[in-house]
SERO-4910 file (N, C-alpha, C, O; in steps of 0.05 Angstrom, whole numbers):
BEGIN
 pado doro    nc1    nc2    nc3   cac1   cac2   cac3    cc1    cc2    cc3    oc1    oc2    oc3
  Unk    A     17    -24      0      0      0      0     18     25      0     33     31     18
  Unk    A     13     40    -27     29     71    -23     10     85      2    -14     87      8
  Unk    A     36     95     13     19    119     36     41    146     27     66    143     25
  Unk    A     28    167     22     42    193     11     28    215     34      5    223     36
  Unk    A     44    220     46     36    245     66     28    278     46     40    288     28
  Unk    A      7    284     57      7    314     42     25    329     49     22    350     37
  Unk    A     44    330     64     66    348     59     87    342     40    104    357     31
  Unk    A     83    316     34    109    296      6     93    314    -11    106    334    -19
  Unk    A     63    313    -23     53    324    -38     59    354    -48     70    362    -68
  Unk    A     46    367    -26     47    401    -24     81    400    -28     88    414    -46
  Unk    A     95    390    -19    124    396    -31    134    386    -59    155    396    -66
  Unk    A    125    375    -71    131    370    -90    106    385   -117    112    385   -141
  Unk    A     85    393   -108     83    415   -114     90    443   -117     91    457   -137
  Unk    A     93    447    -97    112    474    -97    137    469   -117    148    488   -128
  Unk    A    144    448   -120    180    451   -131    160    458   -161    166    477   -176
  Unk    A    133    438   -168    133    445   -194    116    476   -205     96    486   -196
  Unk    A    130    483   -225    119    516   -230     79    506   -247     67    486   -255
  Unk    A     74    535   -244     47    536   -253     48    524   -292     66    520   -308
  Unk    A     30    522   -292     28    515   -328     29    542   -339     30    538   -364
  Unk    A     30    564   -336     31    594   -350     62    587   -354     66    587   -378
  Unk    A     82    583   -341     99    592   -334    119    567   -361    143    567   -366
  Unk    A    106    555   -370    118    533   -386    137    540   -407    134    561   -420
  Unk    A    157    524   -411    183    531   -429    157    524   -456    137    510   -458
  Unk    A    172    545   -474    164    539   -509    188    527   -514    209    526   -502
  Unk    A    178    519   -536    196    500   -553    221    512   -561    224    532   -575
  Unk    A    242    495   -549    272    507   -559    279    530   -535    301    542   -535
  Unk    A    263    531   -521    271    560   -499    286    534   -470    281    514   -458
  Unk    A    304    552   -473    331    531   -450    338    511   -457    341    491   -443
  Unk    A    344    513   -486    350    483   -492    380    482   -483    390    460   -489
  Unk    A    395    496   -473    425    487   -463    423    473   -435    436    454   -425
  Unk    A    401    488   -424    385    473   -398    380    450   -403    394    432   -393
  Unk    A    363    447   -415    347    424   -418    360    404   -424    352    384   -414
  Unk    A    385    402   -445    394    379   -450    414    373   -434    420    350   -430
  Unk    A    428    398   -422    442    389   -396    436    371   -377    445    349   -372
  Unk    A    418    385   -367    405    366   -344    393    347   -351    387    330   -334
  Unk    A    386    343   -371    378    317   -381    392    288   -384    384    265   -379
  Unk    A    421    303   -398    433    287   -394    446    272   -362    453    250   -352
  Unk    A    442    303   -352    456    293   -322    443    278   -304    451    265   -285
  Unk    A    417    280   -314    398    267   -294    398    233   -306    396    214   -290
  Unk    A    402    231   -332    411    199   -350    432    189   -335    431    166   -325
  Unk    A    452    206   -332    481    196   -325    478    186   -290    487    166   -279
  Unk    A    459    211   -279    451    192   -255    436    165   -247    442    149   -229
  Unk    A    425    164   -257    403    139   -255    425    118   -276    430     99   -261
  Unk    A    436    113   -295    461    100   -302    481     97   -283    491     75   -282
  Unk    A    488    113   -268    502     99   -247    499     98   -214    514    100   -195
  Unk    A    471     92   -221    453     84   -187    459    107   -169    458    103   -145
  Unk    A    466    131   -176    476    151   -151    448    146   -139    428    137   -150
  Unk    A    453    157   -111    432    151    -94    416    184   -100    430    204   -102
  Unk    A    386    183   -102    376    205   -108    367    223    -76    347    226    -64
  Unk    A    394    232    -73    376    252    -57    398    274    -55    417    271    -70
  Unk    A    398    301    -36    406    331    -56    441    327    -52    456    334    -70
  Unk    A    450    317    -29    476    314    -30    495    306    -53    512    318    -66
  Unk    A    486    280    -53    493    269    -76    485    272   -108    493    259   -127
  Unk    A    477    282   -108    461    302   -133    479    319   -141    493    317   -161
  Unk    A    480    340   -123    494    375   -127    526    347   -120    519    329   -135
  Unk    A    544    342   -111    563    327   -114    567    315   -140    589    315   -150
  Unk    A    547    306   -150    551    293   -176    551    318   -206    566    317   -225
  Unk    A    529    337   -203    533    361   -213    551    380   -217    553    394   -238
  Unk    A    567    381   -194    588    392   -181    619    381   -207    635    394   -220
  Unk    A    615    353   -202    634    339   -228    635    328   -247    655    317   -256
  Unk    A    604    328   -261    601    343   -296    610    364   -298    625    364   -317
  Unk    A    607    395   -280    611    408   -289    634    418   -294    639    436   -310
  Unk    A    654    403   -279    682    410   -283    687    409   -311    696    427   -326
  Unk    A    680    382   -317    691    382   -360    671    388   -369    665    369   -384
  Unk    A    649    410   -369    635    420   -391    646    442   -397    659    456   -382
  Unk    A    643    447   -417    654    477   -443    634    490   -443    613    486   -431
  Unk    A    640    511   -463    629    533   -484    599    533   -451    599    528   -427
  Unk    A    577    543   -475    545    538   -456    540    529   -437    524    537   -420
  Unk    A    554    505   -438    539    480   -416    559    500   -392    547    511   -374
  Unk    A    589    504   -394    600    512   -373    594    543   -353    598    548   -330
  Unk    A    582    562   -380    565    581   -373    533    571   -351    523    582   -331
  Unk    A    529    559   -359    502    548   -351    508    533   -320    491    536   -302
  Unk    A    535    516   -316    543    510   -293    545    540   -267    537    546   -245
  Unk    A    563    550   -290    572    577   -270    544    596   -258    541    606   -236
  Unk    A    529    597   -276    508    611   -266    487    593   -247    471    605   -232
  Unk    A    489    562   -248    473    551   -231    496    553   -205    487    543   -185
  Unk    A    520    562   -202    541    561   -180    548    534   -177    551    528   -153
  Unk    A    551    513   -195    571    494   -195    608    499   -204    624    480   -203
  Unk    A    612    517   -209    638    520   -214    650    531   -189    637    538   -169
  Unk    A    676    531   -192    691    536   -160    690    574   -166    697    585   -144
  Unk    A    684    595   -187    687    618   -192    661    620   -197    655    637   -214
  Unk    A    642    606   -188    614    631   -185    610    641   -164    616    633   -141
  Unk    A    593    668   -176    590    686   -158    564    683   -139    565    696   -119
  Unk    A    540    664   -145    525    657   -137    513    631   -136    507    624   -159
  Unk    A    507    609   -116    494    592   -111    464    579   -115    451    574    -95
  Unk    A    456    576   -134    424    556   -139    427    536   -140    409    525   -152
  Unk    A    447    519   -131    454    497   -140    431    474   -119    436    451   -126
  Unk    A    418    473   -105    404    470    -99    376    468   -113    362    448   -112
  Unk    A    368    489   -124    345    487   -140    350    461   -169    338    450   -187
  Unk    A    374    460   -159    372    434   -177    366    408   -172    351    395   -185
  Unk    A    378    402   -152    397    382   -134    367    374   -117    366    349   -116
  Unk    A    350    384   -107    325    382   -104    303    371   -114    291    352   -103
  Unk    A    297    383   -134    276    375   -144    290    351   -167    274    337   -180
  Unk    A    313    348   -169    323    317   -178    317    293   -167    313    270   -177
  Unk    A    318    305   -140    320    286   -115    292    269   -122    289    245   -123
  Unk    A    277    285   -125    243    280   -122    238    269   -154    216    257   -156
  Unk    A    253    271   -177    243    257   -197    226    283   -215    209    279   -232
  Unk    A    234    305   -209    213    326   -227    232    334   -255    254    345   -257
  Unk    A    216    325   -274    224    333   -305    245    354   -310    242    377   -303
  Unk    A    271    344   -323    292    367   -317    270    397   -338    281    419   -338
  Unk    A    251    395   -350    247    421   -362    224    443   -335    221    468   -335
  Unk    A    213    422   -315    205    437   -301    222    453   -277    215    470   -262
  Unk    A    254    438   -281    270    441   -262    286    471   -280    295    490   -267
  Unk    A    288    472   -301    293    496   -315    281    518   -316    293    540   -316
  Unk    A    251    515   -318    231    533   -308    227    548   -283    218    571   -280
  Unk    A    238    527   -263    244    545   -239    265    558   -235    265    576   -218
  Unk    A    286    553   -248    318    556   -252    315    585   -269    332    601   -261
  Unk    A    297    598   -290    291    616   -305    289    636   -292    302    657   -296
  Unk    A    265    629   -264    256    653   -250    279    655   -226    282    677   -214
  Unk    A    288    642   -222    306    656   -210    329    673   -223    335    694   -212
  Unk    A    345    662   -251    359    676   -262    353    676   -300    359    658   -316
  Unk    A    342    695   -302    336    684   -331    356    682   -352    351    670   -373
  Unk    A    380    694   -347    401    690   -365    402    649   -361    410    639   -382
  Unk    A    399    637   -348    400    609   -352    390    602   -381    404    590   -397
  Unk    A    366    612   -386    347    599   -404    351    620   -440    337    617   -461
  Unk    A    375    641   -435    382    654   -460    407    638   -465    424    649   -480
  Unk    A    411    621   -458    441    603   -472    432    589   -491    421    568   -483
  Unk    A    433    591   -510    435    579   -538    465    554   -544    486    557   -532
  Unk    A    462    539   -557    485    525   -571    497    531   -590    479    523   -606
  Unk    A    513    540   -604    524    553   -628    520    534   -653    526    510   -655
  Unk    A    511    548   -668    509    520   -701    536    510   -699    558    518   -692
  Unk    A    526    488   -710    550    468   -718    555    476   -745    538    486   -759
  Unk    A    580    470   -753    587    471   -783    586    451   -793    602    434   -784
  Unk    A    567    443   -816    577    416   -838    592    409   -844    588    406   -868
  Unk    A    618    403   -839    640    401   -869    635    381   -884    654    371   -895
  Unk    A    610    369   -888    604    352   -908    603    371   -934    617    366   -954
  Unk    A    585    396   -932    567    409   -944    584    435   -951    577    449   -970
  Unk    A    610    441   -935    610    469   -934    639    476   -944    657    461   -939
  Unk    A    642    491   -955    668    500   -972    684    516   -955    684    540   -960
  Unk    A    701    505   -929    722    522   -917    733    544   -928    736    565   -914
  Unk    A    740    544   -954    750    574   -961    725    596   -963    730    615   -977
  Unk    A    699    595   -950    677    609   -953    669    609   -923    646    619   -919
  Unk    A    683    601   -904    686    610   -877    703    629   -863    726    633   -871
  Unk    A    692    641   -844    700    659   -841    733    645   -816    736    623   -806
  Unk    A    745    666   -815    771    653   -792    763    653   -761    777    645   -742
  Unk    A    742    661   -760    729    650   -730    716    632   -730    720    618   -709
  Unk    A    700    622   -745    682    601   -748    707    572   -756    706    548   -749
  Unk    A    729    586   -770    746    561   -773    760    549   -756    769    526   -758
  Unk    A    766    573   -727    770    572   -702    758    560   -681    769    546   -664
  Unk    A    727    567   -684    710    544   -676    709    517   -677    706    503   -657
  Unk    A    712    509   -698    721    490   -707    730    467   -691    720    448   -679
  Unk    A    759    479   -697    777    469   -684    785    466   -657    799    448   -647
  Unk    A    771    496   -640    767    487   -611    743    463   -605    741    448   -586
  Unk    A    732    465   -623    703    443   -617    721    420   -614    716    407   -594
  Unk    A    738    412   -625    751    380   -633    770    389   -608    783    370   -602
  Unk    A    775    407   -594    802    404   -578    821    414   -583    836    418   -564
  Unk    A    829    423   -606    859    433   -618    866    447   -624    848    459   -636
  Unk    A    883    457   -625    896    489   -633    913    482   -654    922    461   -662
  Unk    A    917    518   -666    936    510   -696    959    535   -683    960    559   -688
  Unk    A    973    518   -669   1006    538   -673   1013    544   -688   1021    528   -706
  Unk    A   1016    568   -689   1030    582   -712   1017    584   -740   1029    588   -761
  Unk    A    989    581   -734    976    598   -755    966    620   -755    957    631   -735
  Unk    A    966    631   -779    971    661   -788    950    668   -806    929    681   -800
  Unk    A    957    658   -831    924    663   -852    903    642   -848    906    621   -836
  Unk    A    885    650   -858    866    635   -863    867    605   -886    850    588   -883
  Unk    A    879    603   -898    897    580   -910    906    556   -894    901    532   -895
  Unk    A    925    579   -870    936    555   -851    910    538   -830    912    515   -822
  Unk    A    889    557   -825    872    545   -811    857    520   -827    857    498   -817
  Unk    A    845    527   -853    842    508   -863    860    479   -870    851    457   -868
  Unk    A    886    486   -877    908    463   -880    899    443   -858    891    420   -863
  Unk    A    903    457   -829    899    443   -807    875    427   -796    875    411   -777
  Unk    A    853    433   -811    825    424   -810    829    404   -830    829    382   -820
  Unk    A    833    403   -856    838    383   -865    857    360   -861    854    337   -872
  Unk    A    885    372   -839    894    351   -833    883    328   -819    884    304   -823
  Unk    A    867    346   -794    856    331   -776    827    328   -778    817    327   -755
  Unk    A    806    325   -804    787    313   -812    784    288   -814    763    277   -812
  Unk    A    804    277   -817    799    241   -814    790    229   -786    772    213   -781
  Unk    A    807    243   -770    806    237   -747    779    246   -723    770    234   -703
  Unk    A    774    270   -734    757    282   -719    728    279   -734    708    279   -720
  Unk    A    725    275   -760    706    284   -776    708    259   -797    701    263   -820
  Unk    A    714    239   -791    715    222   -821    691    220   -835    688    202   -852
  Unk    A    676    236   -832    650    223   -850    650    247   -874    638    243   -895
  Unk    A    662    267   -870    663    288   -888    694    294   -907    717    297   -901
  Unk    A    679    294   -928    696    281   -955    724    305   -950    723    325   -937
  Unk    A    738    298   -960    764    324   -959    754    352   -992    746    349  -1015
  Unk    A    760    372   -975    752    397   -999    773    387  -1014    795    378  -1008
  Unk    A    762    391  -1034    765    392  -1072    787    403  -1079    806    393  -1092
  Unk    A    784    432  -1069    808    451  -1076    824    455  -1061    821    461  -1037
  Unk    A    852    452  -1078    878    452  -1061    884    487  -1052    874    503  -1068
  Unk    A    898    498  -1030    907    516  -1040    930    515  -1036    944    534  -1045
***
């Protein structure tokens, strides 16, 4: 026989926001797939669900996340250089099993810069003609995979170096056509 106390209830209410207040489509998606994933990665490895161990486990995803996701840490105060703590409003209503998008929703009103993090397009290089990129985007690139190009200078050399290391990083996308 389930027995659920109305205060299990009323609290787990409260964690969840009203239906006005609902993400649209694509709004926090750096959120959303974050914690999505993090909440996968928990239940994959049996962490025990309650807030300690939660915000602990949060705590060291966030160390190796980048770009967004690491912005998105810093502002929930999982990094050792934030300036403010919600890390709780996570770590909480995890505990309890509430949908990481309702856990974003609450995460919004407290800071809404959470829910303006976007993911940056990806570049095709199936599709896309490097010499018709710009030298930031080719920079991109290449930090995306990890790597830097010492001692490059033109835009030439960035490409050279993308094509060196396309097999490796990118094998599915054919090598550009044109030599330069």
């Amino acid at each position: 026989m389930l027995c659920i106390s109305a205060l299990s209830v009323a609290l787990v209410l409260a964690l969840i926001p009203s239906g006005s207040d609902a993400l649209s489509e694509g709004e926090c998606e750096v959120c959303v797939s974050f914690l999505g994933r993090f909440y996968q990665s928990l239940k994959d490895n049996n962490v025990e669900f309650n807030s300690a161990a939660i915000e602990k486990e949060l705590v060291k995803m966030c160390k190796d996340a980048k770009g967004k996701e690491n912005r998105l840490c810093y502002y929930m105060g999982a990094t050792s250089d934030a300036a403010t703590k919600i890390i709780n409003e996570v770590s909480k209503p995890l505990s309890y099993h509430v949908p990481v998008e309702k856990v974003c929703e609450k995460l919004k009103k407290k800071d809404s810069q959470i829910c303006e993090l976007k993911y940056d397009k990806q570049v095709d290089l199936s599709s896309v003609d490097l010499k018709k990129l710009k030298v930031k985007d080719l920079k991109k690139v290449l930090e995306e995979w990890g790597e830097t190009c010492k001692g490059c200078v033109e835009k030439s050399d960035f490409i050279r170096k993308i094509n060196e290391l396309m097999p490796r990083h990118a094998p599915a996308a054919p090598k550009v056509q044109t030599e330069l």
